[in-house]
Backbone as XML, in Angstrom:
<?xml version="1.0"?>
<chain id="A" units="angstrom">
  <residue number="1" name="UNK">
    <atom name="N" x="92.459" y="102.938" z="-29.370"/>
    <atom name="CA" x="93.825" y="102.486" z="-29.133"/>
    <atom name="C" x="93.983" y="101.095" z="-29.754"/>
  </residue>
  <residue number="2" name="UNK">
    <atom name="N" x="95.423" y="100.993" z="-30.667"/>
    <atom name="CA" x="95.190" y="99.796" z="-31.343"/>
    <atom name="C" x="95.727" y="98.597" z="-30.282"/>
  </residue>
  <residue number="3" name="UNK">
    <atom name="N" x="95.086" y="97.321" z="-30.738"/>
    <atom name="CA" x="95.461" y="96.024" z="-29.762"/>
    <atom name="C" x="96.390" y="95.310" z="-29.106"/>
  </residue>
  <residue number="4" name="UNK">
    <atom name="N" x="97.420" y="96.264" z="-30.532"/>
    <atom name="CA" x="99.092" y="95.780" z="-29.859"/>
    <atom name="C" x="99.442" y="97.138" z="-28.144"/>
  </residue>
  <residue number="5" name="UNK">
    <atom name="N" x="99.164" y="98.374" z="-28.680"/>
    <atom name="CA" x="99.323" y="98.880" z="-27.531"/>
    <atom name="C" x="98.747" y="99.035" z="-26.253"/>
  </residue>
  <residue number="6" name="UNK">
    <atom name="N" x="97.525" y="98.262" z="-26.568"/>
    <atom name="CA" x="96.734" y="98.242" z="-24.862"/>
    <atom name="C" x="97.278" y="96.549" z="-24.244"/>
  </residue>
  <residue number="7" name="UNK">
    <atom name="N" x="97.613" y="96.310" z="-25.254"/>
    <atom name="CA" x="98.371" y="94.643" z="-24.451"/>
    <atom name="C" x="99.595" y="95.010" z="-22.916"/>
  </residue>
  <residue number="8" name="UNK">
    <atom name="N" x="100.171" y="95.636" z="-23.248"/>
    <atom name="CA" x="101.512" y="96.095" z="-22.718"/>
    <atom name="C" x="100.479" y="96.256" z="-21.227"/>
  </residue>
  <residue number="9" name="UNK">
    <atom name="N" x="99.237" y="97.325" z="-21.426"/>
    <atom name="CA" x="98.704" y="97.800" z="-19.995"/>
    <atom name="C" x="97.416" y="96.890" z="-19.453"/>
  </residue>
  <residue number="10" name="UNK">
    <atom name="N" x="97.290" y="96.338" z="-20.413"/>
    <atom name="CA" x="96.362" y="94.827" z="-20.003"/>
    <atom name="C" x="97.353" y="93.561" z="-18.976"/>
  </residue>
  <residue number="11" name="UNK">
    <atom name="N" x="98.540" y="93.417" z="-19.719"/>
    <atom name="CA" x="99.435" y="93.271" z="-18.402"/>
    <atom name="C" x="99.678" y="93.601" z="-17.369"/>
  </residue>
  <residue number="12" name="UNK">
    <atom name="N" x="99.944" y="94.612" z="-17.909"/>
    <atom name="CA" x="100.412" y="95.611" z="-16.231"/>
    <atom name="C" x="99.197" y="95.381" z="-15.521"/>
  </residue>
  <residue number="13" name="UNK">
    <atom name="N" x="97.988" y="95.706" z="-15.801"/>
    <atom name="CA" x="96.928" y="95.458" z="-14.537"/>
    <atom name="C" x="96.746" y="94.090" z="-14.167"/>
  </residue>
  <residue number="14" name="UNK">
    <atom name="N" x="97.069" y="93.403" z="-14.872"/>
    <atom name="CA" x="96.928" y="91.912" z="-13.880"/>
    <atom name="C" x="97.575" y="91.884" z="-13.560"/>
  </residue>
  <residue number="15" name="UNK">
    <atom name="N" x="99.343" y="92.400" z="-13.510"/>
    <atom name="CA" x="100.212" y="92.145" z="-12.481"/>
    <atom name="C" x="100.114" y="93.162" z="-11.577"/>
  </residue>
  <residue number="16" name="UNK">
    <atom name="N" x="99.497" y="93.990" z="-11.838"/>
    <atom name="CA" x="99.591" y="94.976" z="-10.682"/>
    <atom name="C" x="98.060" y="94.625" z="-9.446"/>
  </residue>
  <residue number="17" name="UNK">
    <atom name="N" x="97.449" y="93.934" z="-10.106"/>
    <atom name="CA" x="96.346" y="93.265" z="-9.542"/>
    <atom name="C" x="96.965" y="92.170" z="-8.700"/>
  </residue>
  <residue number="18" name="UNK">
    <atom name="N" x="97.592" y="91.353" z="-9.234"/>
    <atom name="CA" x="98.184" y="90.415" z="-8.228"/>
    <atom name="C" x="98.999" y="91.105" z="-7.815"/>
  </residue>
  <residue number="19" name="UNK">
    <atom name="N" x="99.583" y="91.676" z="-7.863"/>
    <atom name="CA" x="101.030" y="92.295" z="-6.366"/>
    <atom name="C" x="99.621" y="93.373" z="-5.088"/>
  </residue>
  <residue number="20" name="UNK">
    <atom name="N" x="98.872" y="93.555" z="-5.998"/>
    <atom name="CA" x="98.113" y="93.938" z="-4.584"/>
    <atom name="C" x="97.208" y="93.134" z="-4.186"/>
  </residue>
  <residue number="21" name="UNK">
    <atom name="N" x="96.730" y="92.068" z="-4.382"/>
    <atom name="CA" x="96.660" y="91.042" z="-3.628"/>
    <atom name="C" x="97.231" y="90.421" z="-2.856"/>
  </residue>
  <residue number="22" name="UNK">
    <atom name="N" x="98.831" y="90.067" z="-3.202"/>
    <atom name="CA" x="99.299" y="89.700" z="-2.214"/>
    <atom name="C" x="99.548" y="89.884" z="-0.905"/>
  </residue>
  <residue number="23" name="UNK">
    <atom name="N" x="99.295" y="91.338" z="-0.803"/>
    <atom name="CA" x="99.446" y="92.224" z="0.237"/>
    <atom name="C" x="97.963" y="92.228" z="1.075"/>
  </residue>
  <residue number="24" name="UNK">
    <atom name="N" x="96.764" y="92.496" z="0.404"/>
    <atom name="CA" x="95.360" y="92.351" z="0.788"/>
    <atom name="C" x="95.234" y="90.865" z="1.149"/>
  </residue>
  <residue number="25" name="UNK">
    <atom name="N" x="95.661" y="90.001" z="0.268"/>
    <atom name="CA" x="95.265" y="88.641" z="1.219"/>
    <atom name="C" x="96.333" y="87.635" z="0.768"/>
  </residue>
  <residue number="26" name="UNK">
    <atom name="N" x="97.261" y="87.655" z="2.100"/>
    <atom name="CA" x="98.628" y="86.957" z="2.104"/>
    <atom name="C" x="98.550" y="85.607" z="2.178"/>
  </residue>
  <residue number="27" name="UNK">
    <atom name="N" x="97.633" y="85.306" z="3.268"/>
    <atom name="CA" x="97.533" y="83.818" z="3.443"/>
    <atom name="C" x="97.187" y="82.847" z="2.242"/>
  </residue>
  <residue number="28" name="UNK">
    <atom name="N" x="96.462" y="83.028" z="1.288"/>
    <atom name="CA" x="96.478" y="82.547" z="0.569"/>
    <atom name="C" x="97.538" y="82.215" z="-0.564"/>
  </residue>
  <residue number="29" name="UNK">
    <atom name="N" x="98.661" y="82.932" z="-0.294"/>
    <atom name="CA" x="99.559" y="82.918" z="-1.294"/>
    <atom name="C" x="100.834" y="82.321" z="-0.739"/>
  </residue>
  <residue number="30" name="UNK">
    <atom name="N" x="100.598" y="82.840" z="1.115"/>
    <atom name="CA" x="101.965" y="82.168" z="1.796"/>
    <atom name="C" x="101.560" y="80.615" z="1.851"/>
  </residue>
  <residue number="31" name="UNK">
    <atom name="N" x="100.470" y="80.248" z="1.633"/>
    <atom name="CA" x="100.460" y="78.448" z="0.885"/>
    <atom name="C" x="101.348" y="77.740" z="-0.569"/>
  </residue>
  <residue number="32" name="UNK">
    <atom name="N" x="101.416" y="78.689" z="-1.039"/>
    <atom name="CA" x="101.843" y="78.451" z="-2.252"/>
    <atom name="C" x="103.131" y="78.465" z="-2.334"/>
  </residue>
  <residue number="33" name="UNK">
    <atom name="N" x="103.737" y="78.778" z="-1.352"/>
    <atom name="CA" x="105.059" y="79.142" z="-1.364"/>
    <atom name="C" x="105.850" y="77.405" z="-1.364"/>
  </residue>
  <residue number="34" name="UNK">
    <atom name="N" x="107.201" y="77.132" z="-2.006"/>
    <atom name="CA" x="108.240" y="75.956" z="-1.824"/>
    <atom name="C" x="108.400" y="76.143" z="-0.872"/>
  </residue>
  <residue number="35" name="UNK">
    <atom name="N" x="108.157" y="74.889" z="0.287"/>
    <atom name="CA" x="108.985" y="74.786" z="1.583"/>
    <atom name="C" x="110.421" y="74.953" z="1.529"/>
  </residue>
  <residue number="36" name="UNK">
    <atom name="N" x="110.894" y="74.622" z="0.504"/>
    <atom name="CA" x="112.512" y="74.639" z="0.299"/>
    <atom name="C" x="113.419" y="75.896" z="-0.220"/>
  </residue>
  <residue number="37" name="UNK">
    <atom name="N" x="112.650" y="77.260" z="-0.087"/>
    <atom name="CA" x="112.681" y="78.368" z="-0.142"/>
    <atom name="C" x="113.406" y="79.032" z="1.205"/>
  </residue>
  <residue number="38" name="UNK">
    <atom name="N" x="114.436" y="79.406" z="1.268"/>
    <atom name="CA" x="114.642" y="80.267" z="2.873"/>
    <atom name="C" x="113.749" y="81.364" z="3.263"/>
  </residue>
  <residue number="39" name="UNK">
    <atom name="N" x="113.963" y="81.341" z="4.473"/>
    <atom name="CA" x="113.039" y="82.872" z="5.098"/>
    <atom name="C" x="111.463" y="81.910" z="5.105"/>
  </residue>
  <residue number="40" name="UNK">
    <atom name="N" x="110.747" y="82.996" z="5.661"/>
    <atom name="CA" x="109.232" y="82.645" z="5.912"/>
    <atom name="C" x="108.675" y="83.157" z="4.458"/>
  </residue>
  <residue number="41" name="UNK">
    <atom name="N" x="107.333" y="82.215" z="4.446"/>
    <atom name="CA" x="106.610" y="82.107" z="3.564"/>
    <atom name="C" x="105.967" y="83.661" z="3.092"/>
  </residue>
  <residue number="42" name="UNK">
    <atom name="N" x="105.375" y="83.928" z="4.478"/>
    <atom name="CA" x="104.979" y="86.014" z="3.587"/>
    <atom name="C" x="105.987" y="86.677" z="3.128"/>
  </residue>
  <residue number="43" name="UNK">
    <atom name="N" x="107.509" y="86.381" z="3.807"/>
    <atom name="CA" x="108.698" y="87.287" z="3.027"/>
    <atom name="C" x="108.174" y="87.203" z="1.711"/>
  </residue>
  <residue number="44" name="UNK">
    <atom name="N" x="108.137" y="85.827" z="1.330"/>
    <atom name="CA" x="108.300" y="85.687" z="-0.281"/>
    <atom name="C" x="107.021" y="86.227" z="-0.844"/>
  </residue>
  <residue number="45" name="UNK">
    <atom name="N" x="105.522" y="85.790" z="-0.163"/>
    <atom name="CA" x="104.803" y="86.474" z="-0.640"/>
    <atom name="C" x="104.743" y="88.048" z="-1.213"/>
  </residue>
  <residue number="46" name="UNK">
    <atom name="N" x="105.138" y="88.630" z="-0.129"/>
    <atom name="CA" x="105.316" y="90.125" z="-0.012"/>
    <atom name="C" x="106.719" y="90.380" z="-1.368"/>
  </residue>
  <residue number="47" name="UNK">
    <atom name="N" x="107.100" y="89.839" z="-1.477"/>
    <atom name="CA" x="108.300" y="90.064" z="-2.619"/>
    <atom name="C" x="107.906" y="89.696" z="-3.713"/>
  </residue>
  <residue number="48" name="UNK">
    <atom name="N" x="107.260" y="88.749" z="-3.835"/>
    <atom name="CA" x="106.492" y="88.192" z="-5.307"/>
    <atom name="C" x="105.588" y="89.580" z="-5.021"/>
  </residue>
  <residue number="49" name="UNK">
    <atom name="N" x="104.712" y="90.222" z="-4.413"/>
    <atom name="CA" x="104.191" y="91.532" z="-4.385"/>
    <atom name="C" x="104.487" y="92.359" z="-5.246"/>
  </residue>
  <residue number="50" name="UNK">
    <atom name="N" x="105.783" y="92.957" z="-4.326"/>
    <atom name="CA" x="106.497" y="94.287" z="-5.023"/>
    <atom name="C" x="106.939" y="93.738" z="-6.383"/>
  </residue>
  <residue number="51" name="UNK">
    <atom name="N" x="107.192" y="92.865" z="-6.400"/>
    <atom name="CA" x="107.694" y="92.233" z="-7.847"/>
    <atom name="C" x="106.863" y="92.322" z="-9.007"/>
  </residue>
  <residue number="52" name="UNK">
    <atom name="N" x="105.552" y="92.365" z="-8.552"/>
    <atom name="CA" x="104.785" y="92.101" z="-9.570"/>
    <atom name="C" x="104.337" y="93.681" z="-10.242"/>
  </residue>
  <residue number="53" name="UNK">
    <atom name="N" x="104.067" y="94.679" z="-8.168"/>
    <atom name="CA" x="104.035" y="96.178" z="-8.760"/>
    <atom name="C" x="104.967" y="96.487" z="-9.580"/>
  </residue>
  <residue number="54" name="UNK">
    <atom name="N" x="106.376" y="96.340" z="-9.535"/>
    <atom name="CA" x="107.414" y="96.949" z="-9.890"/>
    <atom name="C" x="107.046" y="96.558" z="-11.688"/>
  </residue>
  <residue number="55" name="UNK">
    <atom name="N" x="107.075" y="95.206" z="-11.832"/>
    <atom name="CA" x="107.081" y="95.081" z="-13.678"/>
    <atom name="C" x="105.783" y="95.307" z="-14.126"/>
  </residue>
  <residue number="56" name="UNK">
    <atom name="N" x="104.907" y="95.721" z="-13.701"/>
    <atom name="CA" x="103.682" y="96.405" z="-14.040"/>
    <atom name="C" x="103.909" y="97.985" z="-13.862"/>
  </residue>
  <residue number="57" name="UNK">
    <atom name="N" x="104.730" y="98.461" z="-12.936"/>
    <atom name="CA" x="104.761" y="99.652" z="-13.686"/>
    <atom name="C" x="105.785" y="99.829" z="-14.903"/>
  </residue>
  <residue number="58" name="UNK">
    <atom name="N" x="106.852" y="99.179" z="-14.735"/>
    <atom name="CA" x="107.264" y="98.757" z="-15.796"/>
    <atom name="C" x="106.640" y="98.606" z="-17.352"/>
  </residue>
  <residue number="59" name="UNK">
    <atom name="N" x="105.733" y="98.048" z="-17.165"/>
    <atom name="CA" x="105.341" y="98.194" z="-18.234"/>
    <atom name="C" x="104.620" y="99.102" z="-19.023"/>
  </residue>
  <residue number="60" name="UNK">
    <atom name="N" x="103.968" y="99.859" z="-18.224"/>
    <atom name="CA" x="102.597" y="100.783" z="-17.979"/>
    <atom name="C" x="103.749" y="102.254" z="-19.004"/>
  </residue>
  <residue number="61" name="UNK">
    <atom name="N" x="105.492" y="102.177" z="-18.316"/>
    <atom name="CA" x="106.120" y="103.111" z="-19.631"/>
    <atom name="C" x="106.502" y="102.895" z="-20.601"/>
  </residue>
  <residue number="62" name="UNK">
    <atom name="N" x="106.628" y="103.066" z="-21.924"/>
    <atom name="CA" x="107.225" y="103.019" z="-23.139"/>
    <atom name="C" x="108.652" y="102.684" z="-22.773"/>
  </residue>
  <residue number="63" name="UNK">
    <atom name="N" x="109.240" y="103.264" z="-22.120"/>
    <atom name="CA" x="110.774" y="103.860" z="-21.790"/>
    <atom name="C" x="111.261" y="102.539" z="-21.545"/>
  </residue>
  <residue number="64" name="UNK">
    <atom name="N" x="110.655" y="101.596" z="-20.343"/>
    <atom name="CA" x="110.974" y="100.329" z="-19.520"/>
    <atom name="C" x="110.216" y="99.159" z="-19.893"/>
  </residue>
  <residue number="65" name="UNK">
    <atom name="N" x="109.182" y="99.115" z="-21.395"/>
    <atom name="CA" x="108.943" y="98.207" z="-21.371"/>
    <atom name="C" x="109.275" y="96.848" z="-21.911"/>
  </residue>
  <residue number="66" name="UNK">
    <atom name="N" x="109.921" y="96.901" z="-22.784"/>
    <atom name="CA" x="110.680" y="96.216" z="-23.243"/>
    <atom name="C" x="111.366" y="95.055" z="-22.124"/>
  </residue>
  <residue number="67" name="UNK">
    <atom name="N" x="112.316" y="96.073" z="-21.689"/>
    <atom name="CA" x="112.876" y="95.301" z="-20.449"/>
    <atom name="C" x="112.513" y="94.615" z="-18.998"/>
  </residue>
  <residue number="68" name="UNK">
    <atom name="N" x="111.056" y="95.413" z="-18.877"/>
    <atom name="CA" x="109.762" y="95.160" z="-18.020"/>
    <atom name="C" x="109.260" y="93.419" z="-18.742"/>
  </residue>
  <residue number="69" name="UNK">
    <atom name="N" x="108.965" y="93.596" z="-19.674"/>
    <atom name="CA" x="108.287" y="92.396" z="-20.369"/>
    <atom name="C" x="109.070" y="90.946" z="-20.399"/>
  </residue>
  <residue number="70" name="UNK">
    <atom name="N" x="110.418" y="91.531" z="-20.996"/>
    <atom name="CA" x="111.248" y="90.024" z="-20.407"/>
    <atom name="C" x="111.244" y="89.812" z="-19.043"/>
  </residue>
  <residue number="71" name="UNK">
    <atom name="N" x="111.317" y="90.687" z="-17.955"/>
    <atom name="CA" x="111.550" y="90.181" z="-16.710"/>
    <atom name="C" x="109.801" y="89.438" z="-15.969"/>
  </residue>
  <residue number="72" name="UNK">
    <atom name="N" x="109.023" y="90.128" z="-17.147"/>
    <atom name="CA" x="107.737" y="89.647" z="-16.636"/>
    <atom name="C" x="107.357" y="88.123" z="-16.975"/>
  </residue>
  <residue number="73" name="UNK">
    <atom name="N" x="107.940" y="87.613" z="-18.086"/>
    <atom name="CA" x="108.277" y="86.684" z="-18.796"/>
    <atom name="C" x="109.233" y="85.431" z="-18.067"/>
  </residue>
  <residue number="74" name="UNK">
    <atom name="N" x="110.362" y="86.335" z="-17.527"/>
    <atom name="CA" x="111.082" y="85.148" z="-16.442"/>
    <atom name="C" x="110.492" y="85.121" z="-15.064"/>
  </residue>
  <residue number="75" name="UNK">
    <atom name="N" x="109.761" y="86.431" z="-14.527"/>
    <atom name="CA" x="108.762" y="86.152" z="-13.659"/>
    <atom name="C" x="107.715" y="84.673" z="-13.268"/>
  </residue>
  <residue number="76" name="UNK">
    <atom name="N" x="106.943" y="85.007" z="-14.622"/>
    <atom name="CA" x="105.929" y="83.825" z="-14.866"/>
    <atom name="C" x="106.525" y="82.668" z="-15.206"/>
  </residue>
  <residue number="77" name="UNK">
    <atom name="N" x="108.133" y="82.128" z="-15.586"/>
    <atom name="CA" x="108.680" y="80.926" z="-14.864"/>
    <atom name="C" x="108.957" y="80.987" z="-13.907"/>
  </residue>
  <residue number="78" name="UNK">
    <atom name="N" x="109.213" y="81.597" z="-13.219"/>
    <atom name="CA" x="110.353" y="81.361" z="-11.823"/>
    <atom name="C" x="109.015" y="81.292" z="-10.644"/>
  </residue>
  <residue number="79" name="UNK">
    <atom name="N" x="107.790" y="81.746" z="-10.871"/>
    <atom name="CA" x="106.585" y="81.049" z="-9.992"/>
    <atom name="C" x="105.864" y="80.019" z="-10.367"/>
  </residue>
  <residue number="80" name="UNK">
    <atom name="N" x="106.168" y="79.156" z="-11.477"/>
    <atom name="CA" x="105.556" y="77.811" z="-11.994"/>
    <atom name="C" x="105.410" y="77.373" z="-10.811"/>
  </residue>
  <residue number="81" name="UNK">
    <atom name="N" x="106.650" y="76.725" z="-10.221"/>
    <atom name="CA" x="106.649" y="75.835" z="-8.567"/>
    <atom name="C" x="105.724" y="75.992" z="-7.991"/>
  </residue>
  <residue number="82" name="UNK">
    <atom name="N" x="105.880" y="77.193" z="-7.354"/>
    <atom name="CA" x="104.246" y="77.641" z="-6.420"/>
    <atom name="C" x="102.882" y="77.117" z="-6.956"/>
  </residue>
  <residue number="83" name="UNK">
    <atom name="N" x="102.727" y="77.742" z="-8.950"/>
    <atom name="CA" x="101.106" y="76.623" z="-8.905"/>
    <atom name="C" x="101.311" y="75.463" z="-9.175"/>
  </residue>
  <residue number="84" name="UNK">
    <atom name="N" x="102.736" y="74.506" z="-9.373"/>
    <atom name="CA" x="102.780" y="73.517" z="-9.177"/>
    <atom name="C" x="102.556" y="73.073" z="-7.689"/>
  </residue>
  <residue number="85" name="UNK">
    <atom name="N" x="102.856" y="73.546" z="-6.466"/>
    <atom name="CA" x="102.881" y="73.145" z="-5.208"/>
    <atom name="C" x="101.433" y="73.129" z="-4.882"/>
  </residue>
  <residue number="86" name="UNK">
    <atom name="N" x="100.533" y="74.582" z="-5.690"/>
    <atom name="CA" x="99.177" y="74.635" z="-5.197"/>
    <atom name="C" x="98.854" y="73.833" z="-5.605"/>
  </residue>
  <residue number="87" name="UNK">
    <atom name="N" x="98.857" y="72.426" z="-6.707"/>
    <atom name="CA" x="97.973" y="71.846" z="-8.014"/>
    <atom name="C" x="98.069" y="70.409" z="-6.632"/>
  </residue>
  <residue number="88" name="UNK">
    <atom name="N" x="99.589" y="70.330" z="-6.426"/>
    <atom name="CA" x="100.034" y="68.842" z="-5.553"/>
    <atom name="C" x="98.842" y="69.052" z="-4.264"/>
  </residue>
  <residue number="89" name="UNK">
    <atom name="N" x="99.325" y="70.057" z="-3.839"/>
    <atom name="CA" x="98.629" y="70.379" z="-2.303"/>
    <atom name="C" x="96.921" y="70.004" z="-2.470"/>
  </residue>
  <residue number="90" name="UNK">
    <atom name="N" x="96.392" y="70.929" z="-3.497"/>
    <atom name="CA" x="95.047" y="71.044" z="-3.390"/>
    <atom name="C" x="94.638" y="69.733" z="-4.422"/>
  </residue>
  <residue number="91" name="UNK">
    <atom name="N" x="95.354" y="68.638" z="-4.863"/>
    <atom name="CA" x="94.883" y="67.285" z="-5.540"/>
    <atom name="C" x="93.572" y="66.314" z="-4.741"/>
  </residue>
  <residue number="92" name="UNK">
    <atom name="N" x="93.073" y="66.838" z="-3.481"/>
    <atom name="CA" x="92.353" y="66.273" z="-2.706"/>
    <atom name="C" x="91.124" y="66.726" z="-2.223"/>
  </residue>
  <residue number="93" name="UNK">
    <atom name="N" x="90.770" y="68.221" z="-2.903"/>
    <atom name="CA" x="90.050" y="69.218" z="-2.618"/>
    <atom name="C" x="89.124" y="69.103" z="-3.282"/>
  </residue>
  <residue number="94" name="UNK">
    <atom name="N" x="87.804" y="69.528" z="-3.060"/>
    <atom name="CA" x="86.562" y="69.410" z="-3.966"/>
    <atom name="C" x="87.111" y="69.770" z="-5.577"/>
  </residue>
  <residue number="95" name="UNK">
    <atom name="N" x="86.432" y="69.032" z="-6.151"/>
    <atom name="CA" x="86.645" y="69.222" z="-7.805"/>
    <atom name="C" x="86.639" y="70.958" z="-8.055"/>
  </residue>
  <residue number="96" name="UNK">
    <atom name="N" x="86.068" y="71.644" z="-8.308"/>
    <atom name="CA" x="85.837" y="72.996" z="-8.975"/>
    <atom name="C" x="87.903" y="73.389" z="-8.095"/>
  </residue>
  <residue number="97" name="UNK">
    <atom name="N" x="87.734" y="73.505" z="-7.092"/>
    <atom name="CA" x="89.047" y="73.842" z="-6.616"/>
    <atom name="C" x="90.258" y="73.234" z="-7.090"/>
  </residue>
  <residue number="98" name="UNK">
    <atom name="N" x="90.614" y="71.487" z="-7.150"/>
    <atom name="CA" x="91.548" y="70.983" z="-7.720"/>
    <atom name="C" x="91.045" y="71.324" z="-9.257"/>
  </residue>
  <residue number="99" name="UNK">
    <atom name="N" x="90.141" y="71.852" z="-9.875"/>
    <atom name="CA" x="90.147" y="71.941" z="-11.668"/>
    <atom name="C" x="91.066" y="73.332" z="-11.562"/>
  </residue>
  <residue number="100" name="UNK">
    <atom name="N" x="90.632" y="74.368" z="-10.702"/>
    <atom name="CA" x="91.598" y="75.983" z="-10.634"/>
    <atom name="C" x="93.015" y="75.741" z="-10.453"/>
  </residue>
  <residue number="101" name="UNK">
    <atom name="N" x="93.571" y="74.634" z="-9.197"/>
    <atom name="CA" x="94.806" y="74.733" z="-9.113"/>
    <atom name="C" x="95.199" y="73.793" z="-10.409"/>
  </residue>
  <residue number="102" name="UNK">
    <atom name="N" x="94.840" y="72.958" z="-10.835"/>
    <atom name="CA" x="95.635" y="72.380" z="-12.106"/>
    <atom name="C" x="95.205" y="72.792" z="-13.278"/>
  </residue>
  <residue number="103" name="UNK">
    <atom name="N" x="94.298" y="73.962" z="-13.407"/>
    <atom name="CA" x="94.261" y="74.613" z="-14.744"/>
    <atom name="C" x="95.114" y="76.110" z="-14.395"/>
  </residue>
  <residue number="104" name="UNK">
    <atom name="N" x="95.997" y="76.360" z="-13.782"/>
    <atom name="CA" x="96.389" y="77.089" z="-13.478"/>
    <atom name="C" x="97.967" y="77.282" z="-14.216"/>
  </residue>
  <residue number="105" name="UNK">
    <atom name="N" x="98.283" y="75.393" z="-14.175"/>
    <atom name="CA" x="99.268" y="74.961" z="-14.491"/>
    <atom name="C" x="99.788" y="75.437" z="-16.204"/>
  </residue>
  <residue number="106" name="UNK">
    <atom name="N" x="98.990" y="75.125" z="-17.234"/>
    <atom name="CA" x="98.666" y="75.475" z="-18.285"/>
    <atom name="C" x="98.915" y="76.856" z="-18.768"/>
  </residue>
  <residue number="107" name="UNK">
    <atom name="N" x="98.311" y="77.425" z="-17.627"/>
    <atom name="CA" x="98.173" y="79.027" z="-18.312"/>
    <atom name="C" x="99.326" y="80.199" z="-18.180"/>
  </residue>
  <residue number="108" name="UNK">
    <atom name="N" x="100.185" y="79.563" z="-17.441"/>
    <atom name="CA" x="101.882" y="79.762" z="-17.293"/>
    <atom name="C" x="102.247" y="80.104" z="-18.935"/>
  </residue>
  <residue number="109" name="UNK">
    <atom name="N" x="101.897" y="79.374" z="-19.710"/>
    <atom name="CA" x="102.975" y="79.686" z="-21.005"/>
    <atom name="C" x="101.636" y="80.497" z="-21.726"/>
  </residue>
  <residue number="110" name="UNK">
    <atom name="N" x="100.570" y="80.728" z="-22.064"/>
    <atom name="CA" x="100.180" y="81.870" z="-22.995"/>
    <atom name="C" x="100.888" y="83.498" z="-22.034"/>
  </residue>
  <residue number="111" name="UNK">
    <atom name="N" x="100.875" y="83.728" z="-20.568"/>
    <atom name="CA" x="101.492" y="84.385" z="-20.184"/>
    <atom name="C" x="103.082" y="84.614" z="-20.615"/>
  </residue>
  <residue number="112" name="UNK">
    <atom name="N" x="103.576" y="83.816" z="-20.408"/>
    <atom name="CA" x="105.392" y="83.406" z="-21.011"/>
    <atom name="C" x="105.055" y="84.235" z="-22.019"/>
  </residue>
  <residue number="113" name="UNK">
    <atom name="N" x="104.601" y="83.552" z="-22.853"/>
    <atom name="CA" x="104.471" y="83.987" z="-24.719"/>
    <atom name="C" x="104.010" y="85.696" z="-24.291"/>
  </residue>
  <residue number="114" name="UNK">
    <atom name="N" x="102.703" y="86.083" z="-23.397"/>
    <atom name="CA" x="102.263" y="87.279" z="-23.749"/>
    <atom name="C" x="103.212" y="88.549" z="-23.486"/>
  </residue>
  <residue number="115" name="UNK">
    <atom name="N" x="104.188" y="88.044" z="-22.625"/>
    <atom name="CA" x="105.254" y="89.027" z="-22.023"/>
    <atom name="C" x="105.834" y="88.849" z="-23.059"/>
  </residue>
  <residue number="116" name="UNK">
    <atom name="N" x="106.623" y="87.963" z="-24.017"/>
    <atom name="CA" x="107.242" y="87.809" z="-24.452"/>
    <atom name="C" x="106.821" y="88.929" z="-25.747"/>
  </residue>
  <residue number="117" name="UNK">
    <atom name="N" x="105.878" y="88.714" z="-26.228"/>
    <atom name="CA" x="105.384" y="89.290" z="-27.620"/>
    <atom name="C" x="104.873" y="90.935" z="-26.761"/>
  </residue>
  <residue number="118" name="UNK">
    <atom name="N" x="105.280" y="91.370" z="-25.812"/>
    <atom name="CA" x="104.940" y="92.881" z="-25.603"/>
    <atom name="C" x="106.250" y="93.155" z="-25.612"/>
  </residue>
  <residue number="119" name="UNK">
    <atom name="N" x="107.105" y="92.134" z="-25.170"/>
    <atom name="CA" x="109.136" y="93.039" z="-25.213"/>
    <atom name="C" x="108.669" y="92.813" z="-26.777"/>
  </residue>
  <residue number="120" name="UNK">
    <atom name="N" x="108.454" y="91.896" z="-27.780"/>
    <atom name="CA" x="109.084" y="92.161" z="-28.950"/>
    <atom name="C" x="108.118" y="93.245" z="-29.627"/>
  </residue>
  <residue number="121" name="UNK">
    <atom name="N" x="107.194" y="93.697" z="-29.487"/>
    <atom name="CA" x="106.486" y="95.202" z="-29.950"/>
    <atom name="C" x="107.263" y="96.273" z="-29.639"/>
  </residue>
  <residue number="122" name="UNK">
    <atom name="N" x="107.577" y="96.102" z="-28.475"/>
    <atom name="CA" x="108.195" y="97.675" z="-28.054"/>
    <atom name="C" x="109.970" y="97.536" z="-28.334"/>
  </residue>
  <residue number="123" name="UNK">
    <atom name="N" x="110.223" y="96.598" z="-29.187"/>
    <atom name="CA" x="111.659" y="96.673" z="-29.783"/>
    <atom name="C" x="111.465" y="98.118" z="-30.737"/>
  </residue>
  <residue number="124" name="UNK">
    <atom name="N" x="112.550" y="98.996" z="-30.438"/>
    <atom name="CA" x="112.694" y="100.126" z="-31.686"/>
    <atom name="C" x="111.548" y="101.359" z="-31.232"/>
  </residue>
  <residue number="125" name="UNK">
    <atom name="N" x="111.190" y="101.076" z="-30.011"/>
    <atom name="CA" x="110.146" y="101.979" z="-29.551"/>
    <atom name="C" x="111.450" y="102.527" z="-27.947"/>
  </residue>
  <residue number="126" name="UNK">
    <atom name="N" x="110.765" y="103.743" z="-28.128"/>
    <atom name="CA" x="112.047" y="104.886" z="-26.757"/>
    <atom name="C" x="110.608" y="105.537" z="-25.960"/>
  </residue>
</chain>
């Protein structure tokens, strides 16, 4: 299988990896959450969840991926905050831990870009 088409499902399993995490182990994620968010912290966890199943299967079809990939793309901005909140929060934590939450920060945009460049493959693809 060539490299452009296993990208699309190399996505999908890390997002489908994290949306079932969130669910297997919440607490760690209802930290991450903006206090300035309404509702309780697992709501959002549990929704960043399904969110993540949903554009991973999304992507996993030809049919939806395209449109899967941009939303996976505004996904991975619209949770910057959170590893920004984890990077602030955990600034006090043994080194190896504050190096994860602020290298975490970084890796936001090769994601951006990777969603981005799987909607533009599957342009002209049904």
């Amino acid at each position: 299988m060539p490299r452009s088409q296993r990208s699309p499902l190399l996505l999908a399993g890390l997002l489908a990896t994290a949306g079932v995490a969130h669910f297997a182990v919440p607490r760690q994620f209802d930290a991450t959450v903006p206090r300035s968010l309404p509702g309780t912290p697992r709501t959002w966890t549990y929704a960043s969840g399904v969110a993540e199943l949903a554009l991973a299967a999304g992507l996993a079809s030809p049919r939806t991926r395209k449109a899967a990939a941009l939303a996976a793309a505004a996904f991975f901005v619209g949770v910057f905050p959170a590893n920004v909140k984890m990077a602030v929060d955990w600034r006090h934590r043994p080194t190896p831990q504050k190096a994860a939450a602020f290298g975490r920060l970084p890796l936001q945009i090769p994601l951006v870009l990777w969603a981005r460049g799987v909607a533009k493959n599957a342009e002209g693809r049904a």
